[in-house]
C-alpha positions in Angstrom: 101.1 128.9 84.2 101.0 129.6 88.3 97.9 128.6 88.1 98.5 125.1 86.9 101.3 125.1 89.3 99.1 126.2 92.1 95.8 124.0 91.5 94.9 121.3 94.3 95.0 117.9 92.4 93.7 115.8 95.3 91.1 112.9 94.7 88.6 114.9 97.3 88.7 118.0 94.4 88.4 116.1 91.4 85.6 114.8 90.1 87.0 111.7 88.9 89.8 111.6 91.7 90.7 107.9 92.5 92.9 108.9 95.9 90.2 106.8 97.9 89.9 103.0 95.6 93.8 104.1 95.2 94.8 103.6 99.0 92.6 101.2 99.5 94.0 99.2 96.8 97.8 99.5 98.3 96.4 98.8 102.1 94.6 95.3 100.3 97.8 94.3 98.7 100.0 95.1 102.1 98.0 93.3 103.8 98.3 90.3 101.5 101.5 90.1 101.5 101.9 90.2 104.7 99.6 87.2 105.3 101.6 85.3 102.9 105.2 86.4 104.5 103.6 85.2 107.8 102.7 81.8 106.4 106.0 81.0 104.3 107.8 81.9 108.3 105.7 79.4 109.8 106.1 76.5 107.7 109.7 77.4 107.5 109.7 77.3 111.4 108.2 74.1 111.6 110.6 72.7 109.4 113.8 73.3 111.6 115.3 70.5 113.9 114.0 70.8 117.8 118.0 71.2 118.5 120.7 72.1 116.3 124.7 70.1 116.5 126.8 72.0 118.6 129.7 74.1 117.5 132.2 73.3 120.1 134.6 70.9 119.8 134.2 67.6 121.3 137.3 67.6 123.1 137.4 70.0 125.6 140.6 69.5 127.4 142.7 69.7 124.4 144.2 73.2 123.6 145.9 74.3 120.6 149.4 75.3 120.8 151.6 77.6 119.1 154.5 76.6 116.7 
């Protein structure tokens, strides 16, 4: 049983050890992704006015009061 619990199951042991196309896989599909994520930003970008509406009030000289 320790010795099951002990073994090296690494993909550089095993004969069949798939650690290698494994990573490279995941590395691919990052990659991928983050090609798309970059292009979906940019048209997103491009899409957005040159200058948004402001948010302050027109009239500036007017001041709320209390009661």
């Amino acid at each position: 049983m320790l010795t099951v619990l002990a073994q090296n199951d690494f993909g550089d042991t095993q004969s069949d050890g798939i650690a290698g196309p494994l990573g490279l896989f995941i590395i691919v599909l990052l990659v991928v992704a983050t090609v798309l994520l970059i292009r979906n930003m940019n048209k997103r970008i491009k899409r957005l006015p040159e200058e948004f509406p402001s948010t302050e009030p027109k009239d500036r000289d007017h001041t709320p009061t209390d009661g």
